[in-house]
C-alpha positions, -999 to +999 in steps of 0.1 A: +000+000+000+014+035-012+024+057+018-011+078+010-030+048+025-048+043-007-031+013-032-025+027-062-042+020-099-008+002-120-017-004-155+011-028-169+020-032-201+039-062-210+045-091-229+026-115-205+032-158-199+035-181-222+053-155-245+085-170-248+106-140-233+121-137-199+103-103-195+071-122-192+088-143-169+099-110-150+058-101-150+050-133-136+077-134-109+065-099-090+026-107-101+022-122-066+035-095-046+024-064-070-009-073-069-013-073-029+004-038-032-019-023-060-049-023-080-031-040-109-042-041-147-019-060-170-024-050-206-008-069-240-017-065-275-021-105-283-048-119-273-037-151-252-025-155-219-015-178-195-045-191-176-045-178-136-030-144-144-065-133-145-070-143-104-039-121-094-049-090-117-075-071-143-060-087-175-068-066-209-057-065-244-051-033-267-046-028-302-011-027-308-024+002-334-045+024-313-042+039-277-080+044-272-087+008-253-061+018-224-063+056-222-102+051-216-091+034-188-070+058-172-080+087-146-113+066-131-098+069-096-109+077-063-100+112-046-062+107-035-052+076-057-017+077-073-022+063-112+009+052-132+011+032-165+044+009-170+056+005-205+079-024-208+108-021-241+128-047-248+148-057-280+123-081-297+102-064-318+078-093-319+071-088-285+074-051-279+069-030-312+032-027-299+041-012-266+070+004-282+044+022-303+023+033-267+054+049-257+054+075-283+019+082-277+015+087-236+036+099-210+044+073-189+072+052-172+090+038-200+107+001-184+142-004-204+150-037-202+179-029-228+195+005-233+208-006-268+179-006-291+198-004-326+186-042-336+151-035-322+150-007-345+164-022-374+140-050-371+110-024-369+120-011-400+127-043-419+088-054-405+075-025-422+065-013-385+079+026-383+087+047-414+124+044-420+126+080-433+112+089-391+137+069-379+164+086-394+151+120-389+147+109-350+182+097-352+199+130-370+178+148-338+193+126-311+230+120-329+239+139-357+236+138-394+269+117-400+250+088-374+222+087-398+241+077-430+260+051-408+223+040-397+206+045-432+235+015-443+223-005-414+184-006-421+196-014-459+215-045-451+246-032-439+262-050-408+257-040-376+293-038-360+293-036-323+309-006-319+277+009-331+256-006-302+280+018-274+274+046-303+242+047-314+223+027-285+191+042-296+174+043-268+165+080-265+141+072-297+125+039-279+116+059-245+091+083-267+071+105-242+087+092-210+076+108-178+103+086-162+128+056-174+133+029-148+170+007-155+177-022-140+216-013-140+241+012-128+255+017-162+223+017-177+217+045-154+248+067-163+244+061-202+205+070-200+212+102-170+237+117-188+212+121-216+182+115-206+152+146-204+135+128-175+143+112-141+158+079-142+150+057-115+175+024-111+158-004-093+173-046-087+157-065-113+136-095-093+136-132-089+127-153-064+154-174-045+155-209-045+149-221-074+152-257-077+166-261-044+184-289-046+220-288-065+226-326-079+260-322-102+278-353-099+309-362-091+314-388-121+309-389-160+309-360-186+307-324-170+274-307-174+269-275-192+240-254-199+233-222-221+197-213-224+176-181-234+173-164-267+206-171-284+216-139-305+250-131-320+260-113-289+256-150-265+291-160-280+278-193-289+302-196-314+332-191-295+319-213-267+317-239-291+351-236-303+365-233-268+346-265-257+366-281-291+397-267-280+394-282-248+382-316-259+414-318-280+440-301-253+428-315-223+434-352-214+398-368-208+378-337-209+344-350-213+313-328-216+275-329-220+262-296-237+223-285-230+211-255-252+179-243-242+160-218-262+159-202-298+186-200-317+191-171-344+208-196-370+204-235-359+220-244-395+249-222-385+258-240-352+252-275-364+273-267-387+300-251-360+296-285-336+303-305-368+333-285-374+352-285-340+341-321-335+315-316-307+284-327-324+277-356-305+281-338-269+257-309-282+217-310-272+195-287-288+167-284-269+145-255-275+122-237-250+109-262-223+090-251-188+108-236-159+109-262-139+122-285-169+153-259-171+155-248-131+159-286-127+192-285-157+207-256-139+208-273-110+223-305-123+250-279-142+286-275-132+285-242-156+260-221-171+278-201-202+262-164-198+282-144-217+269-111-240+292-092-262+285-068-272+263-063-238+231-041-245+232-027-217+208-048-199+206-067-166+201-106-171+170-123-157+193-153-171+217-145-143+195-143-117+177-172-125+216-193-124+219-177-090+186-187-076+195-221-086+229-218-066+249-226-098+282-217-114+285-192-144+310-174-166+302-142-184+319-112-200+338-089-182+317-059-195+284-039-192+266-050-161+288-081-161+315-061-149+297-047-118+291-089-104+305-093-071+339-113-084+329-143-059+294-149-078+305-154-116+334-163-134+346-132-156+364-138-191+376-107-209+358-095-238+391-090-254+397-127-255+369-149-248+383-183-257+411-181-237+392-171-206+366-197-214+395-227-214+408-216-183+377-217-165+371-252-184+402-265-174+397-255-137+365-270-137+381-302-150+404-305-123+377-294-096+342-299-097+338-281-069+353-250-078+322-237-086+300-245-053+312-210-034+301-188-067+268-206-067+262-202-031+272-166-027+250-158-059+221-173-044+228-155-011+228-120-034+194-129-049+186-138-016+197-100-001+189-077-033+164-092-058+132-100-041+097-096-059+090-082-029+115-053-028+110-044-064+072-042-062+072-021-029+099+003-053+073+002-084+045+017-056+067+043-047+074+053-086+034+053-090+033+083-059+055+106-082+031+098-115+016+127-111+045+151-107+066+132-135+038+129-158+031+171-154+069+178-161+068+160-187+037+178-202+052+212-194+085+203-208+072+194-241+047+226-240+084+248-231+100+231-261+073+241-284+072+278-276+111+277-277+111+260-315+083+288-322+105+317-308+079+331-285+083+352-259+113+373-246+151+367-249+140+365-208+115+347-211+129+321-227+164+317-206+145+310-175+127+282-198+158+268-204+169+265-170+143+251-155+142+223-186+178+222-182+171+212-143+153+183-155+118+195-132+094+225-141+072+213-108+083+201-076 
């Protein structure tokens, strides 16, 4: 319950269970707690959802075209009730062009579960979703001319080097009309506040501890490995592959077993890869299967490969779900990554992945055990920082400044439009400027 007494009216908009992204996940994990704290509304643009969401909140669709259905919903409060809408972006298009479309529309609290939005945007555009010629001129506003020819060669096929991700994240385009950005990260929260027109608010991404409860890696036959989630370019599949071949042919009886959960963005391509570094026959593709199916794999893992390079600047419910399952990881020393307590993860450098990945495998080959400390210590930090519980009672206190945030934001865009028509005194204007330039018009 807000600090007003009153429980506030959350409207949020999310891909919801069984779409096959861990931001559903994310929804269902703080349902439990966020609904005894508000008077919750879930909203998505497709029109199936997992049954029993609909005992824990209001569930309602919206055209992914139109704003009508959910801004007839707003402002039916009684006398004193805070009122906040949640927009949740992340970098599937399937799953957030829709929402991605709202946040252009209403001011609201834009969730970024990645700061870098380049491929979201790309893929937009190559869906015929957003006019490319908008894009651009949204991207000559935010960076410059010269970053719209370099992005005009991306939306035409060009390749996406990852340089351009730190560049040209994109995700001053993708917050829209944000009253507010909530980040899951710190340096999601110095990238978006240094730029950023509107307060950012950083807040632990959640996940319930425990997981599966009960570790069960043995102490005999092949080492057990797991990689699950959407597997993009950036997961380093490809290198962990030819590490894993490396090691099969350096180290004396270095036997694996290789799980890969999830959706693959080229299955020809790493069945091609196995093939070629001699690994086929240790590598199980398994595709998305239930929580419990994968909490259960964790567990019986002796590493989980979590690596992103380039990172996009977001905060891994991938990690958090390794952790709750009290099990050893590697990622890239980058991006969040970086900011891991060193006893909770194994770090290789993004500089030179393979070698970092051997070493770790060759540890672990030694010394099954070497991982038991991470995975305890990780499950302890889930434990201490990441409870639904804590992140709902944080989302409650963003819906008490809706009101404030939402008005700045309405002022601020009113001040910009006088400035861009010239009205007003040279006076007039330089106290605008200030007061935009302090990032509140209203206290």
């Amino acid at each position: 319950m807000s600090s007003s007494g009153t429980k506030p009216r959350i409207h949020w908009v999310s891909p919801l269970p069984p779409a096959e992204t861990d931001i559903a996940e994310y929804t269902r994990r703080i349902l439990p707690a966020l609904s005894e704290r508000s008077e919750l509304t879930l909203w998505t643009d497709r029109q199936d959802w997992s049954e029993g969401l609909d005992r824990k909140a209001n569930v309602r669709a919206f055209a992914s075209d139109s704003i009508e259905t959910l801004t007839q919903s707003l402002g039916n409060c009684r006398p004193g009730q805070p009122e906040a809408v949640f927009l949740h972006i992340g970098n599937n298009w399937q799953f957030h062009a829709g929402i991605a479309r709202l946040a252009q529309q209403i001011p609201a609290y834009v969730v970024l579960h990645d700061v870098a939005l380049l491929d979201f945007f790309r893929d937009l555009s190559g869906q015929g979703k957003i006019r490319r010629l908008g894009l651009l001129q949204d991207v000559v506003r935010w960076y410059g001319a010269d970053a719209a020819m370099e992005i005009a060669a991306v939306l035409t096929g060009g390749l996406t080097g990852p340089d351009l991700y730190g560049r040209y994240p994109l995700w001053e385009i993708g917050i829209g009309r944000a009253a507010g950005v909530v980040v899951h990260t710190k340096p999601a929260e110095a990238i978006v506040g240094e730029r950023a027109p509107v307060p950012v608010y950083r807040l632990e991404l959640p996940f319930r501890a425990g997981g599966n409860g009960s570790p069960n890696r043995r102490n005999d036959g092949p080492l057990r490995f797991v990689q699950f989630g959407h597997i993009g370019p950036n997961r380093r599949l490809d290198v962990i592959f030819e590490a894993l071949g490396q090691a099969s042919r350096k180290i004396p009886d270095f036997d694996f077993i290789f799980d890969v959960f999830g959706k693959l963005w080229d299955p020809a391509l790493f069945k091609r890869l196995a093939a070629d570094y001699g690994i086929s026959d240790k590598i199980r593709f398994r595709g998305f299967v239930s929580e419990t199916e994968l909490d259960e794999a964790i567990s019986d893992a002796h590493l989980v490969f979590n690596l992103r390079n380039p990172t996009m600047g977001e905060a891994s419910g991938s990690q958090l779900r390794i952790w709750a399952n009290a099990a050893y990881s590697v990622v890239t020393d980058i991006g969040w990554y970086a900011t891991l307590p060193s006893d909770t993860v194994a770090k290789v450098p993004a500089a030179d992945e393979r070698t970092g990945l051997l070493q770790v495998l060759e540890r672990l080959h030694k010394n099954r055990a070497v991982g038991q400390q991470s995975g305890a210590a990780g499950l302890r930090l889930v434990g201490e920082k990441h409870t639904p519980e804590r992140y709902a009672d944080d989302i409650v206190s963003l819906a008490e400044k809706s009101a404030r945030d939402i008005a700045n934001q309405l002022l601020r865009e009113s001040a910009e439009r006088v400035l861009a028509r010239g009205g007003g005194s040279e006076l007039f204007a330089r106290r605008i400027e200030e007061r935009l330039g302090s990032g509140f018009l209203v206290s």
